[in-house]
C-alpha positions as CSV (number, residue, x, y, z in Angstrom):
1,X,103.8,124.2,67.5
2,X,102.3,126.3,70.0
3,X,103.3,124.4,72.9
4,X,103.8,126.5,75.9
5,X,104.2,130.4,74.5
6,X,106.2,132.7,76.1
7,X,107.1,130.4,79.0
8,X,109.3,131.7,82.1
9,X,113.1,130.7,81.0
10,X,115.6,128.6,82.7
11,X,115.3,126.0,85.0
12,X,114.2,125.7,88.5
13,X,117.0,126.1,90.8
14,X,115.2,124.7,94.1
15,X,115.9,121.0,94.6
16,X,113.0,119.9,96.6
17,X,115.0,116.3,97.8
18,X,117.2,118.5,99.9
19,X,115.5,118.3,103.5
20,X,113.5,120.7,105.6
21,X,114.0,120.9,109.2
22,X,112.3,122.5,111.7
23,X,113.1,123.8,115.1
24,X,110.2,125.9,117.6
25,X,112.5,128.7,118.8
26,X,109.7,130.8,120.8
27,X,106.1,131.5,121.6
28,X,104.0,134.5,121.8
29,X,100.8,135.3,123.6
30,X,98.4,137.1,121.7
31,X,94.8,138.0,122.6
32,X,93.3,134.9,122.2
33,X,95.9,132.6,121.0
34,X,99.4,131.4,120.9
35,X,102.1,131.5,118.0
36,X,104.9,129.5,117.8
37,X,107.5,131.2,115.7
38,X,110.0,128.3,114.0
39,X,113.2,127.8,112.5
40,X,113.5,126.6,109.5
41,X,116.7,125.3,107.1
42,X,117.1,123.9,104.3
43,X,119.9,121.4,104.2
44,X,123.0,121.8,106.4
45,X,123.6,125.5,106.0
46,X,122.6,127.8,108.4
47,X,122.7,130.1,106.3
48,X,119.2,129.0,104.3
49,X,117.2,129.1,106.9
50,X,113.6,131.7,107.9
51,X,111.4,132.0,110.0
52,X,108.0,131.2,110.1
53,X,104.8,132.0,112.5
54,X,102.3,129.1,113.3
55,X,99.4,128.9,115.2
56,X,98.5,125.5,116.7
57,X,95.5,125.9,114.2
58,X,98.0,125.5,111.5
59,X,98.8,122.2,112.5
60,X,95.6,121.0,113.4
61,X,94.7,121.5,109.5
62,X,98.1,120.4,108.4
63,X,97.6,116.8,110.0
64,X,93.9,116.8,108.7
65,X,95.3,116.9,105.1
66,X,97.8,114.4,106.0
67,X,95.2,111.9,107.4
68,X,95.1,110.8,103.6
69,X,98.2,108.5,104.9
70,X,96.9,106.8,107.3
71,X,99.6,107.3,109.6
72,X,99.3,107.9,113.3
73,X,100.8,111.2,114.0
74,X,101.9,112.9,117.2
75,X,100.2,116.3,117.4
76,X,99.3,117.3,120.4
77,X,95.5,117.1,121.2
78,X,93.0,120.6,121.4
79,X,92.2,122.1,124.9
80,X,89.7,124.8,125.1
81,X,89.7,125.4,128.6
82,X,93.1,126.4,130.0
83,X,95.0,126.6,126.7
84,X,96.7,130.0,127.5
85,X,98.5,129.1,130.4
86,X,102.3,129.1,130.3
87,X,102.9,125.3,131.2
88,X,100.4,124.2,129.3
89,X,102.1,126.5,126.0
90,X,105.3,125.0,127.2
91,X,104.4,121.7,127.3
92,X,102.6,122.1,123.8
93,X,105.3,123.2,122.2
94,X,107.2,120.3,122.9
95,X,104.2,118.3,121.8
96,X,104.5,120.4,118.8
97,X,108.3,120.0,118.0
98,X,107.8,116.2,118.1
99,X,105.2,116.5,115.6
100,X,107.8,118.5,113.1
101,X,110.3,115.9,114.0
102,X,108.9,112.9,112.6
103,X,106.8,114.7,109.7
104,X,110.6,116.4,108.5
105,X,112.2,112.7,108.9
106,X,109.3,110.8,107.1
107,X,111.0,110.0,103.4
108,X,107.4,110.4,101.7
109,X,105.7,113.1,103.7
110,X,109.1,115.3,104.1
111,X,108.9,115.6,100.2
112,X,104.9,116.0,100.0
113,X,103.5,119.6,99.3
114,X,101.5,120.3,101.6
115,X,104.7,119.8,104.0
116,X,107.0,121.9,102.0
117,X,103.7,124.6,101.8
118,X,103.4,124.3,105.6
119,X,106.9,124.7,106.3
120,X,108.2,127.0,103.5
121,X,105.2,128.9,102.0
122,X,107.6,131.5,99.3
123,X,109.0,128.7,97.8
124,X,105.6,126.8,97.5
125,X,102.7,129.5,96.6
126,X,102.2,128.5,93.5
127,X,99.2,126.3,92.1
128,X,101.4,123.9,90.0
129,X,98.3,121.8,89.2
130,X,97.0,125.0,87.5
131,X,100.3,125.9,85.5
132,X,100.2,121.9,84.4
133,X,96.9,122.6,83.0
134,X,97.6,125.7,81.3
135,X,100.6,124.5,79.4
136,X,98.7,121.3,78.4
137,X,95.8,123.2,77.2
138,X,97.9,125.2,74.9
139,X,99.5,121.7,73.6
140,X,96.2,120.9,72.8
141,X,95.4,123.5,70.8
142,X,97.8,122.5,67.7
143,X,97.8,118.5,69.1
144,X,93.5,118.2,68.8
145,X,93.6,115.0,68.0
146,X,93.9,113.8,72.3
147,X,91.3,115.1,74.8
148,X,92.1,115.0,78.6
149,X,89.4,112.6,80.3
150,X,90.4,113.8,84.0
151,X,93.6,114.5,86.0
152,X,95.3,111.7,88.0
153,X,95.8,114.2,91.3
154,X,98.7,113.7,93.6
155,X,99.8,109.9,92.5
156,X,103.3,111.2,92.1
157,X,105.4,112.4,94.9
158,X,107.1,115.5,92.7
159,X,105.3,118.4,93.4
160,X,106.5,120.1,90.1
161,X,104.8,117.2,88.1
162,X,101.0,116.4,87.1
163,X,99.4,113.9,85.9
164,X,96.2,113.6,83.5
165,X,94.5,111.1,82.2
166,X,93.8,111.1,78.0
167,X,92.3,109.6,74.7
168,X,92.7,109.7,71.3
169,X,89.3,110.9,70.0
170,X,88.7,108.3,67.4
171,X,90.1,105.6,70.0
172,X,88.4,106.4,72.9
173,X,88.8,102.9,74.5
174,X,92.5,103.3,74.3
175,X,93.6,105.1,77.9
176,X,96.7,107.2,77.7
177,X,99.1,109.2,80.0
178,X,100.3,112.8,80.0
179,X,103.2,113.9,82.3
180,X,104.3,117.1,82.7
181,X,107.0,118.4,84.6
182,X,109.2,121.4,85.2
183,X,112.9,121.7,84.2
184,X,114.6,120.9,87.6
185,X,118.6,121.9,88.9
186,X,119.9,119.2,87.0
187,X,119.3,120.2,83.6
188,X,122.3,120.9,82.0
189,X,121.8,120.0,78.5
190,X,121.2,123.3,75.8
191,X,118.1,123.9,74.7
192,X,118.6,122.6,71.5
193,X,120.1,119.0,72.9
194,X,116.8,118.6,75.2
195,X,114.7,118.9,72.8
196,X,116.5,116.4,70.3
197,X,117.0,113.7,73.4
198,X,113.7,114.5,74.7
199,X,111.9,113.5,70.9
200,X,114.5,110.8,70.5
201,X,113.1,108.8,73.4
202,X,110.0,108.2,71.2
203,X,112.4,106.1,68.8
204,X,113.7,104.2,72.0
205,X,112.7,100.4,71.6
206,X,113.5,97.8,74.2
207,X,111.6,94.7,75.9
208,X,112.8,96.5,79.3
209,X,111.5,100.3,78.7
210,X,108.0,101.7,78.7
211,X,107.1,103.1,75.4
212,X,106.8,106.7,74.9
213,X,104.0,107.4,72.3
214,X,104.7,111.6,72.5
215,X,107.5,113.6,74.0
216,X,108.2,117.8,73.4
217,X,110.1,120.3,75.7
218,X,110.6,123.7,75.7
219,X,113.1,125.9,77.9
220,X,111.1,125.2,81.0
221,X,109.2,121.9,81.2
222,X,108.3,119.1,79.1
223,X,105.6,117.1,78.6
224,X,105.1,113.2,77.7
225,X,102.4,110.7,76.6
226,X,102.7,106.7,77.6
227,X,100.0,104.6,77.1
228,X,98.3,104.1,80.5
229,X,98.7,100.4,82.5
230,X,95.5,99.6,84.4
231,X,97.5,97.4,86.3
232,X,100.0,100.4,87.3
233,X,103.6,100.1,88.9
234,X,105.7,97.5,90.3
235,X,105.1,99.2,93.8
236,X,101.5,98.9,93.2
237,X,102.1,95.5,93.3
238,X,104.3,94.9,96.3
239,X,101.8,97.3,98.8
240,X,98.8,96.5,97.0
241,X,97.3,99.8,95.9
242,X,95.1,101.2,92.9
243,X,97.1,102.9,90.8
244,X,94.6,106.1,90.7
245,X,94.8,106.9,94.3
246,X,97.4,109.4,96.0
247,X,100.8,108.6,96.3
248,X,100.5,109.4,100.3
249,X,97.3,107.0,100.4
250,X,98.5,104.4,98.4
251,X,102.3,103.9,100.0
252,X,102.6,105.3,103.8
253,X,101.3,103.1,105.4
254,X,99.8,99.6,103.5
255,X,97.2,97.3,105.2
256,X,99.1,94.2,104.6
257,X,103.4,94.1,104.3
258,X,104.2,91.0,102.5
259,X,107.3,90.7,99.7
260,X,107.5,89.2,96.1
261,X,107.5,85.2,95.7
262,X,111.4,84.6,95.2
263,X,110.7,83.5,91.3
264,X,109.7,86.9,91.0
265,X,112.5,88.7,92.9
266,X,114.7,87.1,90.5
267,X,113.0,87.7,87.1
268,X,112.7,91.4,87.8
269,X,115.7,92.4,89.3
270,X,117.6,90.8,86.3
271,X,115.2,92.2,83.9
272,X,115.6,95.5,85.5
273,X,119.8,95.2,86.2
274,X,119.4,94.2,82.0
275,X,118.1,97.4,81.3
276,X,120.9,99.7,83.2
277,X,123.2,97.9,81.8
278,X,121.8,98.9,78.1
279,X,121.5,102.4,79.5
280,X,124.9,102.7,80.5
281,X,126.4,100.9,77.9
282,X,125.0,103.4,75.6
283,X,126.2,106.6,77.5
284,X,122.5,107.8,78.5
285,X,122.3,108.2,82.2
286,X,119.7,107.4,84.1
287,X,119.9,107.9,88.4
288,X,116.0,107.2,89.0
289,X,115.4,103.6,89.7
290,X,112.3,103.4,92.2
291,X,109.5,100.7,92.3
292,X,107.3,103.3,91.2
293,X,109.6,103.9,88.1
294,X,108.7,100.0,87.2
295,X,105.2,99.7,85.3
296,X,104.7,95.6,84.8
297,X,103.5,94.1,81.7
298,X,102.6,90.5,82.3
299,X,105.4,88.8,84.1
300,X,107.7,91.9,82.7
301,X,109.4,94.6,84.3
302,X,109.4,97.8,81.7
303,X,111.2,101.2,83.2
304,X,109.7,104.2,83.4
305,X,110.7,108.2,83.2
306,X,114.0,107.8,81.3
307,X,113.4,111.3,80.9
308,X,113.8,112.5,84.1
309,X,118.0,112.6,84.2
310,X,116.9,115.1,81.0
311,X,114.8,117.6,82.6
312,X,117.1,117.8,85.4
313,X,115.2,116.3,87.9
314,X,116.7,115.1,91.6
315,X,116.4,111.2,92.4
316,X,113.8,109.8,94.7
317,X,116.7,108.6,96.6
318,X,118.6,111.3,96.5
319,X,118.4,112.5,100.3
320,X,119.5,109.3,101.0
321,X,122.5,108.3,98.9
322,X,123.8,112.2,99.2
323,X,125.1,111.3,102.6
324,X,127.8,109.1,101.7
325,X,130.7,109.9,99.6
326,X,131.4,107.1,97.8
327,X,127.5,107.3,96.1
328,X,129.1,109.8,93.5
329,X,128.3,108.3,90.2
330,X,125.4,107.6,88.1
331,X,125.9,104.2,88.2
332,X,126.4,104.1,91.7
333,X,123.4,105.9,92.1
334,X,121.3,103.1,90.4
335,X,123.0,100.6,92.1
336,X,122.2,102.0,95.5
337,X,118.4,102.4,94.4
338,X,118.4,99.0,93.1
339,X,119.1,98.0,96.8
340,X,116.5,99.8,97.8
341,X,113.9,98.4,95.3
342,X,115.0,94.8,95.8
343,X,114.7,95.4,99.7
344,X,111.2,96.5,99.2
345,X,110.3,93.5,96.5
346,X,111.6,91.0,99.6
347,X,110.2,92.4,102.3
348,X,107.1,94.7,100.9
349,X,108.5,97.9,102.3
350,X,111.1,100.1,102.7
351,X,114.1,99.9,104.7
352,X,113.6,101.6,108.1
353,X,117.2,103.4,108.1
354,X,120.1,103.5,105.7
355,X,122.8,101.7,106.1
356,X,121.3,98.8,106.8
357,X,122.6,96.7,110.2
358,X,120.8,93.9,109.6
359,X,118.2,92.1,107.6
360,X,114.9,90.4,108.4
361,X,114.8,86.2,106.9
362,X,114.7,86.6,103.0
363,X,113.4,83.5,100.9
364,X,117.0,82.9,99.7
365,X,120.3,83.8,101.8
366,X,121.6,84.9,97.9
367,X,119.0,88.1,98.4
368,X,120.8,88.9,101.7
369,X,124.0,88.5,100.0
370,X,123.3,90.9,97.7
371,X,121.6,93.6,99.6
372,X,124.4,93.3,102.3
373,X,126.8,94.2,99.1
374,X,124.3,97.3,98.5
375,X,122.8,98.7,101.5
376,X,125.2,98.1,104.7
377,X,127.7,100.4,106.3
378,X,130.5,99.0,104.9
379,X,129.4,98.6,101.4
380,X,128.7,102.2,101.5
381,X,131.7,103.2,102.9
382,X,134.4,100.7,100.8
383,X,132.5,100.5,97.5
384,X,129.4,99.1,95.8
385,X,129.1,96.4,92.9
386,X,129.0,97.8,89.5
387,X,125.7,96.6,87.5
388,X,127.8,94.1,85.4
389,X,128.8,92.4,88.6
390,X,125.1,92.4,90.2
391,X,124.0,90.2,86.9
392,X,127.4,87.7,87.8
393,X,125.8,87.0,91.7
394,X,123.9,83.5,91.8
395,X,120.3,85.8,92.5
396,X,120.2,86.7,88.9
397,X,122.9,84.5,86.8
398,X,120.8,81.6,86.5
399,X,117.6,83.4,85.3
400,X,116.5,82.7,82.1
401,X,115.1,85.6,80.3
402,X,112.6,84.4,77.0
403,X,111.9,88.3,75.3
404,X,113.4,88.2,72.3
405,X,113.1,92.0,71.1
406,X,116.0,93.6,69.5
407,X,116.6,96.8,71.8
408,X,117.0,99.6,69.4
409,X,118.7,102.9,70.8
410,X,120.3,105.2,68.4
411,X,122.3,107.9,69.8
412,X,124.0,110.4,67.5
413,X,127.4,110.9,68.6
414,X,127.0,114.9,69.1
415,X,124.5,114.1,71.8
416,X,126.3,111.0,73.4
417,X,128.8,113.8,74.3
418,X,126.3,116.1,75.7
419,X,124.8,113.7,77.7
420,X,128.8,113.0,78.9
421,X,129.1,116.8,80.0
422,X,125.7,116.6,81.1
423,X,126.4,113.1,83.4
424,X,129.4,115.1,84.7
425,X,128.0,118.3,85.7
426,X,125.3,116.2,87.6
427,X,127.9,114.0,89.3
428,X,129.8,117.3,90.2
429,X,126.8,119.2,92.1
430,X,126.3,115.6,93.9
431,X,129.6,115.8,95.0
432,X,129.9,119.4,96.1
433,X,126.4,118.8,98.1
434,X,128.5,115.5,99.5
435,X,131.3,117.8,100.6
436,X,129.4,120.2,102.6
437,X,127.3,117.5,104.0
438,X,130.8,115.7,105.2
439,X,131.9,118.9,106.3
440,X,129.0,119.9,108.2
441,X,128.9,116.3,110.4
442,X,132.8,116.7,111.3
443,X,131.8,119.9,112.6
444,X,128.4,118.6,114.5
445,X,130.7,115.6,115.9
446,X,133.6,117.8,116.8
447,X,131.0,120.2,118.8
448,X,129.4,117.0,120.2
449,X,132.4,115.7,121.4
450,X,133.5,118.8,122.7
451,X,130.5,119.5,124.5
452,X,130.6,115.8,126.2
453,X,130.8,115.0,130.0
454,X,133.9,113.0,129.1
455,X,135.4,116.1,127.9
456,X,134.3,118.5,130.5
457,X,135.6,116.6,133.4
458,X,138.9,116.2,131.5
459,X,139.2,119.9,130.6
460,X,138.6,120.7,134.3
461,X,141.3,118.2,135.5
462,X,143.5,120.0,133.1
463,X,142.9,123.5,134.1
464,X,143.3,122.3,137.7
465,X,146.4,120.8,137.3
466,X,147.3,123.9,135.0
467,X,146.2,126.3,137.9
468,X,148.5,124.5,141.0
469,X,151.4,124.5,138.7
470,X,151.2,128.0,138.3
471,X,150.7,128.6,141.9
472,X,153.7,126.5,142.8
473,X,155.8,128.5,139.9
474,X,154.4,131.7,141.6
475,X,156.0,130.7,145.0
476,X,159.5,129.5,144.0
477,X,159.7,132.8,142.1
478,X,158.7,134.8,145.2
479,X,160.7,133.0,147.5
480,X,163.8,133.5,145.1
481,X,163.4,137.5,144.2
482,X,163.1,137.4,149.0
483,X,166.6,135.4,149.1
484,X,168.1,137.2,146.6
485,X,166.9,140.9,148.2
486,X,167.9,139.6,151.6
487,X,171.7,138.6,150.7
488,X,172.4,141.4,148.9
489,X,171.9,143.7,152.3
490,X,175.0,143.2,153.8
491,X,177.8,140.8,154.1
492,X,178.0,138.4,156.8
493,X,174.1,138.6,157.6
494,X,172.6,135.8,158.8
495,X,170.3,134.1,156.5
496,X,166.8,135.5,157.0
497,X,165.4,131.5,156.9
498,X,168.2,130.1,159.5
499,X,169.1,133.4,161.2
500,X,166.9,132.8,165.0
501,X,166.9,136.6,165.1
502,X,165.4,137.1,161.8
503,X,162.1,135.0,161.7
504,X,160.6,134.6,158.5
505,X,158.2,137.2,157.0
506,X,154.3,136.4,157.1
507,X,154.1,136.5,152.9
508,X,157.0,134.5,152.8
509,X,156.1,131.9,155.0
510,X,152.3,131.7,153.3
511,X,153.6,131.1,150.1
512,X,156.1,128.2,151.1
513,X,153.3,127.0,153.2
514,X,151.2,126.9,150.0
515,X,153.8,125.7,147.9
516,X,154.7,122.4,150.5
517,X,150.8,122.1,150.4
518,X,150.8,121.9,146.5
519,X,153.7,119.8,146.0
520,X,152.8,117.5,148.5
């Protein structure tokens, strides 16, 4: 096969969940406009962080593009008159720095291209929409049998995966889908293995998994064909959205919230909790449970992108469930995004912060009991249920599930222990990224505390307390080395502090009058 010559080797490195912030450090006058030079870092390390020069123009075509969402963002509006005055710079800049704020902190348009571009252009130059078609094309060319009909733009969020709509040419009323995606950090599997997994998901069969009609890979990306649901995912269901449009349009901001009927809440989280448990049972790991990872068939829920834990690719979630320490397992993984796909089937969107505090009126108080066990403080911090004991809680015990297809998974047992080494190596660089994220917050919360009015006022008390004892140490010293100088002058001499005809010396009698002064 042809598919893909001469490719770039390896994988890519980057992992575009880690986020980007942002922070304006200066701005500079020029002739006839202002740039704001900015800070940014990848992660927690200060280390991975450059700078980068904006003009307010910059972010004036930046928020155009993200008007796709519909979201009502903070950038500051245009002056013409007046616009290079220094307040008015200063105050824009602030207006500015709020802008990068809430674009850096938004889960969906943190990860979108166009911020990355924006924010981070080396990493993001390329046209990956243009390197999707030119490895498809040359697929083609020994696979002529499918034709593209058009490319789906944008209804992913990965920016290192495209989309295209296909046919077979003597079907053409039959719709298919092509994926194509870049090797991400988390491939860890050989060449060899990939490719073997990768074709063996075409042999996968299970009433809970979306069938893959075609799957290849090579040593940099892969590529797969599904047959394409008009209907589209299970989060096209819950906000209401046509499966064609762009991610950012579809999900940022729907026209109507409104959850799942509780019937519904139930049969799908079972049939999807049914479907982990199959996956782990059978050593394949998974890690990328999202309601866009759900395509519904009739009143069934049928996973998608089993692939992706393959390729190497980083969770949806992954920004998320890296900040706790207990999250360090595949399984715990899919149990924390299960919490966050049975939030959003209950309510019809996400969860505003993670952990949870607490949550809005459910249909049932057993859907509360079950996201409390998931998604509050505590559970993250003192341990999650396992997928086994999610299907024992009353939400999901008592549901009756009619399929009756034989899931059929065959896993030589060369590869189950690839995948093993591969499960571990992934678990390890979650853990290591856990580490320094821990480390890095002790540190911020140290300096914070440090830093605090409390702790100013008490170091001050201190060092005032430190500084009189000194001074009174100072004067019972000097007062001593006087006595002792004054005695040892002669015999029978008066005392210098009792003698009338010796009155005290000036230094002396300052430094007892500090002392007295101190002590008292």
């Amino acid at each position: 096969m042809a598919f893909m010559e001469k490719p770039p080797a390896g994988k890519v490195l980057l992992d575009d969940t880690v986020p980007l912030t942002a922070q304006i450090e200066a701005s500079q006058s020029l002739h006839s406009h202002t740039e704001y030079i900015i800070r940014v870092q990848r992660g927690v390390s200060a280390e991975n962080s450059w700078q980068i020069v904006r003009r307010y123009s910059d972010f004036d075509l930046l928020n155009n593009s993200l008007q796709i969402s519909s979201l009502s963002l903070p950038l500051p509006p245009k002056k013409l008159i007046g616009n290079m005055e220094r307040e008015f710079i200063a105050e824009r800049q602030k207006g500015l720095q709020a802008y990068l704020d809430v674009i850096t902190s938004h889960h969906l348009l943190s990860n979108c291209e166009l911020v990355k571009k924006f924010l981070d252009p080396n990493s993001y130059s390329v046209n990956y929409t243009e390197i999707a078609l030119q490895h498809v094309s040359m697929f083609f060319r020994s696979e002529p049998k499918w034709e593209v009909v058009e490319p789906l733009k944008d209804i992913g969020w990965r920016i290192r995966k495209k989309y295209f709509l296909m046919k077979v040419k003597n079907q053409p009323k039959e719709r298919l889908m092509l994926s194509w995606a870049d090797l991400g950090p988390d491939k860890y599997l050989s060449d060899k293995d990939l490719q073997y997994a990768v074709k063996l998901l075409s042999s996968c069969s299970h009433p809970y998994i979306y069938k893959v009609t075609f799957a290849t890979a090579s040593e940099s990306s892969a590529l797969f064909i599904r047959p394409f649901n008009e209907k589209g995912t299970l989060k096209d269901l819950i906000y209401k959205a046509r499966p064609k449009d762009p991610f950012l349009k579809k999900y940022c901001n729907p026209k109507k919230i409104q959850g799942l009927e509780l019937q519904q809440i139930k049969t799908y989280g079972r049939q999807i909790l049914e479907v982990l448990k199959f996956l782990h049972e059978k050593g394949f790991p998974y890690g990328h449970l999202h309601s866009a990872n759900v395509v519904l068939d009739g009143d069934t829920c049928k996973l998608l992108d089993l692939e992706n834990s393959l390729l190497g690719l980083p969770s949806f979630y992954r920004s998320y469930f890296s900040q706790f320490r207990k999250i360090n397992t595949l399984e715990g993984i899919d149990v924390h995004c299960f919490g966050h796909l049975l939030y959003e089937m209950t309510y019809g969107r996400p969860p505003d912060t993670i952990p949870v505090d607490s949550f809005p009126p459910a249909p049932s108080v057993s859907v509360v009991s079950v996201l409390e066990s998931i998604l509050t403080c505590e559970a993250m911090k003192n341990g999650m249920p396992t997928v086994s004991r999610l299907l024992q809680m009353p939400l999901f015990s008592d549901v009756l599930l009619t399929n009756s297809e034989k899931p059929q998974f065959k896993i030589p047992t060369k590869l189950k222990e690839a995948l093993k080494m591969s499960k571990e190596c992934i678990e390890k660089r979650l853990t290591e990224e856990q580490k320094l994220i821990h480390q890095h917050r002790r540190l911020t919360r140290a300096q914070s505390h440090h830093g605090s009015e409390e702790e100013k006022k008490k170091r001050k008390i201190l060092a005032r307390k430190k500084s009189k004892r000194s001074a009174y140490e100072s004067a019972e010293e000097h007062s001593a080395k006087y006595s002792n100088s004054n005695n040892s002058a002669g015999s029978g001499a008066s005392s210098p502090l009792t003698s009338p005809s010796s009155p005290t010396p000036p230094s002396t009698a300052v430094a007892l009058n500090t002392s007295l002064q101190h002590v008292s």
